[in-house]
C-alpha positions, 0 to 999 in steps of 0.5 A: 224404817230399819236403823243402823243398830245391831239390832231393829226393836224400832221395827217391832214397837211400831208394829206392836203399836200399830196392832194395839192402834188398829184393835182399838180404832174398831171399838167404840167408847162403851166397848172400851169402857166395857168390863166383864162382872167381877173384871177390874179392867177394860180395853180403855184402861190396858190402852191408858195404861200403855200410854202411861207406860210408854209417856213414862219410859222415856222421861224415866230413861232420860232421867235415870241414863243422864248423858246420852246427848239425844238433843232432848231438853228436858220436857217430861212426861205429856201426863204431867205437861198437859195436866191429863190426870187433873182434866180427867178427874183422876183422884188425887192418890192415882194422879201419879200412878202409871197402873200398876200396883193398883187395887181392883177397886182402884183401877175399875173406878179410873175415869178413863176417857172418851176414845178420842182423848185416850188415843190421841194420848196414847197415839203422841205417847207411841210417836215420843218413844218411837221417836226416841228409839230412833234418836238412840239406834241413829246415834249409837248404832254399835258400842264401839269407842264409846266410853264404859259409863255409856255403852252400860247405859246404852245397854241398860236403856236397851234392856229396858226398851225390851222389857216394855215391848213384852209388856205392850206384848201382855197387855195386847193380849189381855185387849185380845181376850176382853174383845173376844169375849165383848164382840167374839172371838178375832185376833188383832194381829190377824189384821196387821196392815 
């Protein structure tokens, strides 16, 4: 569905999310989990990192960008709603984190969960911040007799909806290279539905 807005990035964040939903959807828990010697990451754990990124974003726009009147209560992060670190037995000091800033020790011993789980995150996680692009296009498609407080938060919460969408990009990539190199060699966009 394309917005009102002078720009479509919600068109671009469902198809980059459904190109990272497809490339997962194709491998089971073990090739998931899968890493190559001496690699601190696999597929699970670039895919919860994007669920946490993307969980995130939008708690973190709505609490730094106060006023953009999107009809949200305040409901937060599902991570910390529903517990998740604490029902996946992440440790303490990485209970909080989104993936980054991680040492390799770190990050290759996150118990990152079973397929069904980590999609489903990730896949409510994609839907909230979908949902939210599509809040803010609908309501403030052109800046024109807005205020000069919000049409900035508008352009900041824009900004930063663009610099996630390369990082799902990068990361995309990264899923790309480790499933080249566990199955052979095959681009997911290739199979773009």
């Amino acid at each position: 569905m394309s917005s009102s807005a002078n720009y479509d990035v919600l068109h671009s964040f469902k198809d980059i999310h459904n190109v990272v939903l497809n490339l997962a959807d194709e491998l089971n828990d073990e090739q998931l989990n899968w890493k190559p010697e001496g690699y601190s990451t696999s597929i699970g754990f670039h895919l919860w990192h994007l669920a946490r990124e993307s969980d995130y974003l939008k708690a973190a726009i709505l609490h730094h960008y106060p006023g953009l009147d999107l009809g949200y209560e305040e409901e937060g992060e599902l991570w910390i709603r529903e517990n998740l670190a604490q029902k996946w037995g992440f440790p303490v000091e990485a209970r909080e984190t989104v993936g980054t800033g991680l040492s390799g020790e770190v990050a290759a011993a996150l118990p990152i969960p079973s397929k069904v789980e980590l999609l489903d995150y990730l896949r409510r996680s994609y839907e909230a911040i979908e949902e939210f692009i599509e809040r803010l296009d609908s309501k403030y498609p052109v800046f024109e007799n807005l205020d000069e407080d919000l049409r900035k938060k508008i352009e900041n919460t824009r900004l930063n909806l663009l610099v996630f969408l390369t990082h799902d990009c990068r990361h995309l990539g990264m899923m790309e290279c480790l499933k080249g190199l566990l199955t052979g060699f095959g681009s997911a966009t290739e199979k773009r539905k």
